[in-house]
matplotlib code that plots the C-alpha trace (Angstrom):
import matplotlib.pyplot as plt

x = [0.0, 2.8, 6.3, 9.7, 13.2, 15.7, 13.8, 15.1, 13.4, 15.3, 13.5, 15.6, 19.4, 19.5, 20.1, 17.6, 14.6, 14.4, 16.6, 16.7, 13.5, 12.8, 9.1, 6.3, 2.9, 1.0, -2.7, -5.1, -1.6, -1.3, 1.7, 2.4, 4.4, 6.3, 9.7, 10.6, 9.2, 10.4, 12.0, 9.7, 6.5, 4.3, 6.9, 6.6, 2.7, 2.6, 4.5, 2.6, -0.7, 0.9, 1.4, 4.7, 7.3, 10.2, 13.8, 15.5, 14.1, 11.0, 8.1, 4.8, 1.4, -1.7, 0.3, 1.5, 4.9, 4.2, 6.8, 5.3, 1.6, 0.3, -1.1, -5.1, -5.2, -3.8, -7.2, -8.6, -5.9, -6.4, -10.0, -8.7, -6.9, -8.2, -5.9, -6.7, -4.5, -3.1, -4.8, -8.3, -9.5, -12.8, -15.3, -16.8, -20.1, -20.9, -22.3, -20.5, -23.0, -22.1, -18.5, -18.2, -20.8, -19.1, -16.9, -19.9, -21.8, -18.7, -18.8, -22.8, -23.9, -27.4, -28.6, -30.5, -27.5, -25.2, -27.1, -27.9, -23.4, -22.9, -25.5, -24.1, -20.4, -20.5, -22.7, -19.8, -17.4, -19.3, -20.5, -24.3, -25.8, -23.8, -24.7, -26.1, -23.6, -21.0, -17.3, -16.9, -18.4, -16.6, -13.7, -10.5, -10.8, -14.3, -13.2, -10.5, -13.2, -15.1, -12.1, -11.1, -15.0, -14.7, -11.5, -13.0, -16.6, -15.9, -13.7, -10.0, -8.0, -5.9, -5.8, -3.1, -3.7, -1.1, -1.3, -4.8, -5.3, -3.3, -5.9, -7.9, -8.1, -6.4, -10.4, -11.0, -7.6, -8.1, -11.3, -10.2, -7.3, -9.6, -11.7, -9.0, -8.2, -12.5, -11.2, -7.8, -10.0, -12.3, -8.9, -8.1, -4.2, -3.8, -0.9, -0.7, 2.0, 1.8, 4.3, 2.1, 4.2, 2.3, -0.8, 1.2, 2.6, -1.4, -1.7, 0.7, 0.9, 4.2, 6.0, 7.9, 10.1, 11.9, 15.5, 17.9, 16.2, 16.1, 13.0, 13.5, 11.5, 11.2, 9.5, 6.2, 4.1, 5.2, 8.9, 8.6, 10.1, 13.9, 14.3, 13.7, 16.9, 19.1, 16.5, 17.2, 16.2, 12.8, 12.7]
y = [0.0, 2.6, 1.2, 4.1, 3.5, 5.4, 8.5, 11.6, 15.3, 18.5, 22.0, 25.1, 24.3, 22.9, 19.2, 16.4, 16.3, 12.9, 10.4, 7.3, 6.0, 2.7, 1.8, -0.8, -0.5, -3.3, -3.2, -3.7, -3.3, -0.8, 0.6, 3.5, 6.1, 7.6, 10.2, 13.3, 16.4, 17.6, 14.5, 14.7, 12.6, 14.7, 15.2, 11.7, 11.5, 13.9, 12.6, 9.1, 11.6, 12.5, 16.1, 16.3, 15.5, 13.4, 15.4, 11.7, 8.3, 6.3, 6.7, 4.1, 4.4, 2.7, 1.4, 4.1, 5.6, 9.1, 10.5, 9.4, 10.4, 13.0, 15.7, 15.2, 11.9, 13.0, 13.6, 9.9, 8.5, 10.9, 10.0, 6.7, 8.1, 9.3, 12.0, 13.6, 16.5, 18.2, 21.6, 19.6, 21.7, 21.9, 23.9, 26.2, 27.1, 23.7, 21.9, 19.0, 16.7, 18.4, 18.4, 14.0, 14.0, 15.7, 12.7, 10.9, 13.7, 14.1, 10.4, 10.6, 8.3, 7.4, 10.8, 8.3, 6.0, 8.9, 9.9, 6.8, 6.1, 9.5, 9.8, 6.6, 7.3, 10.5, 8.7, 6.2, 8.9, 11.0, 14.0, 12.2, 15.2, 17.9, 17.2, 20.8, 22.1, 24.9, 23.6, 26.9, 25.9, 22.6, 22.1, 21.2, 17.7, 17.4, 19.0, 16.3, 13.8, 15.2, 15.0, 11.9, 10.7, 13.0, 10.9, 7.6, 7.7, 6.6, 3.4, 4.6, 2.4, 3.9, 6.2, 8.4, 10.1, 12.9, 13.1, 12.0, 11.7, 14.8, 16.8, 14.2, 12.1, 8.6, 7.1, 9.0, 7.9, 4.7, 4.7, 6.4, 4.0, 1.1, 2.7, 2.9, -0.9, -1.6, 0.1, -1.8, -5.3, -4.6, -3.8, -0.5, 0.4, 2.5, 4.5, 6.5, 9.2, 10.0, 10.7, 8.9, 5.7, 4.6, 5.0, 2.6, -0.1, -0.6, -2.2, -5.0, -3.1, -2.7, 0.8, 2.8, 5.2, 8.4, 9.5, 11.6, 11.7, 7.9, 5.5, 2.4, -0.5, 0.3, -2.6, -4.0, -4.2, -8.0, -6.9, -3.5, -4.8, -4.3, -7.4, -5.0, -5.4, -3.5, -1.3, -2.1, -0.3, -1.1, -2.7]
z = [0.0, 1.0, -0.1, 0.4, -0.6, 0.4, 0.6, 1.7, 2.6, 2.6, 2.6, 1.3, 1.1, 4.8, 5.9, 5.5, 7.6, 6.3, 4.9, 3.7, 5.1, 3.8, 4.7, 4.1, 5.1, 3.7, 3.6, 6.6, 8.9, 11.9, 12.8, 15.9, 14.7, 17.3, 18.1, 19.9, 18.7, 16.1, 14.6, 11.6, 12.2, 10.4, 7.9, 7.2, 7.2, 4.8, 2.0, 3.0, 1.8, -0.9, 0.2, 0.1, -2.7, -1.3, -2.3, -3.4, -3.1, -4.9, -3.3, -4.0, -2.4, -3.6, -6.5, -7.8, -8.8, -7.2, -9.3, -12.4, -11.1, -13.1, -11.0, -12.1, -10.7, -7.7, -5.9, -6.7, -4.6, -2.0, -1.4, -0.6, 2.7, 5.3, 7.6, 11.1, 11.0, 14.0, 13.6, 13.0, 9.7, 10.7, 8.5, 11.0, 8.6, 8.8, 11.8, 13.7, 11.8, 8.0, 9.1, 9.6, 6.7, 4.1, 2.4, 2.5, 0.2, -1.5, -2.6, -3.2, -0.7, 0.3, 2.4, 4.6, 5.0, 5.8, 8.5, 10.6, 9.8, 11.0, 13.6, 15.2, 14.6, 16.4, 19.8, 19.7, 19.9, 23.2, 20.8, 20.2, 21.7, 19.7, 16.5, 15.1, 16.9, 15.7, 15.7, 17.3, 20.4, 21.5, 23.2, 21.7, 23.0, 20.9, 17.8, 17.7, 17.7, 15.4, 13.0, 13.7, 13.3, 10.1, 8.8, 9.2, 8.3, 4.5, 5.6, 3.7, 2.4, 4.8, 7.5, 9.1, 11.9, 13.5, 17.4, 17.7, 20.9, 22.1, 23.3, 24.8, 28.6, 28.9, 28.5, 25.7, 23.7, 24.5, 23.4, 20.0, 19.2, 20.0, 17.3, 15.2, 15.6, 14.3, 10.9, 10.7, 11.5, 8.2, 6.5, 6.8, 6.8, 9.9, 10.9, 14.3, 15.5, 18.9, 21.9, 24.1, 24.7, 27.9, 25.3, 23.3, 25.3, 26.0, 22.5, 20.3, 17.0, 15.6, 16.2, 14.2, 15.5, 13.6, 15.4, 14.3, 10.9, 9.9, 10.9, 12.5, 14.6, 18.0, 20.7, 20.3, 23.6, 24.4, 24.0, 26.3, 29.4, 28.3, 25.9, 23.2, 21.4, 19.6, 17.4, 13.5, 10.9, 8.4, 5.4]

ax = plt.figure().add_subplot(projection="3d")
ax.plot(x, y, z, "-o")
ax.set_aspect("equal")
plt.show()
C-alpha cells in the first residue's frame, strides 16, 4: 500500500529532515508512529498523503509511482486516505453533523444511509448530543473527535492520523485507538504518531520510531520490558 526507498526530505538548502526512510505499510496493517518532537512525524505523514514531494528516493502508495503520477489523478488516490491533521481543519459554517458527513456527500452516498453512519459514529465517539452544533463551540478535546469521526466515516483504504489523541483524557484515547483498531479489522491500513508511549505499550501493533532523521523498529508491547533489542532499521 505505501512502499519508500531510500527517501530523503530536505527544505531550502538545509540538511535532510528525512533520509533514507525505507518503509512498508502493507494493507489492513497498523503501525504507531512515534519520536521526539520535532523528529519529523508529520513530515513523514505527509509525504505518505501524498502532500509532500520526497527530495530523493521512490516513493509508491496505492500502486502508484508518485513520481510518475500526473497531478489530475492525484485527488482519486487521495479519497482513498483518510488523515486527522493536528490543527483539525474543521469547517466552522458547517455543523458537527455536516463536518463527519461531508466525504460521505462528496462520494454521493445514500442521504438516509449517511445519517444513521454519522448519527451513530458520532454517539460512539461522546459527541451524540452535539450534532447541530457549531465547531466553534466545543472544546479542543471534541473537535478532535469530530475529526477523527470525520476521517473515518468513508472506511480509507488507509488512514493516518497525526497526534490524535493529544488533546484528549487517557479514556478518551483509548477509546479512540480502539476505534482505530475496528477500521484496521475490516482492513483499513492505519498508521498513528503520537508521543504517548504509555498509550502505546497498551496495545501489540508494531511501532515505528523516527530519530535523528532515519526510521527504525522500536519494541512491540510483548517486548517492552527491556528485551527490546538493539533497534534495527525497516525494510
Amino acid at each position: 500500500m505505501v512502499r519508500f526507498e531510500n527517501v530523503g526530505v530536505r527544505y531550502g538548502v538545509g540538511p535532510e529532515v528525512l533520509r533514507d526512510i525505507n518503509l512498508h505499510i502493507a494493507p489492513g496493517s497498523f503501525h504507531f508512529l512515534t519520536g521526539a518532537s520535532g523528529a519529523g512525524k508529520s513530515t513523514l505523514l505527509k509525504l505518505m498523503y501524498l502532500g509532500q514531494l520526497p527530495s530523493r528516493g521512490f516513493m509508491q502508495v496505492f500502486g502508484q509511482n508518485f513520481a510518475r503520477t500526473h497531478r489530475k489523478d492525484l485527488p482519486a488516490l487521495r479519497r482513498r486516505i483518510g488523515v486527522v491533521f493536528q490543527d483539525f481543519r474543521l469547517l466552522k459554517n458547517l455543523s458537527v453533523f455536516d463536518n463527519v458527513a461531508l466525504p460521505l456527500r462528496i462520494a454521493g452516498e445514500d442521504e438516509k444511509r449517511t445519517r444513521n453512519n454519522v448519527s451513530e459514529l458520532l454517539d460512539w465517539v461522546g459527541l451524540g448530543g452535539r450534532l447541530q452544533d457549531s465547531p466553534d463551540t466545543l472544546s479542543g478535546g471534541e473537535q478532535q473527535r469530530v475529526a477523527i469521526a470525520r476521517a473515518v466515516i468513508s472506511k480509507p483504504s488507509l488512514l493516518l492520523a497525526d497526534e490524535p489523541t493529544g488533546n484528549v483524557d487517557d479514556r478518551i484515547a483509548y477509546r479512540l485507538v480502539r476505534l482505530f483498531e475496528e477500521l484496521h479489522r475490516s482492513g483499513t491500513a492505519v498508521v498513528v504518531a503520537t508521543h504517548n508511549d504509555a498509550l502505546v505499550r497498551r496495545f501489540s501493533h508494531p511501532v515505528l520510531v523516527l530519530a535523528d532523521s532515519v526510521l527504525q523498529a522500536g519494541p512491540t508491547r510483548a517486548d517492552a520490558g527491556g528485551n527490546a533489542g538493539p533497534k534495527r532499521k525497516t525494510k
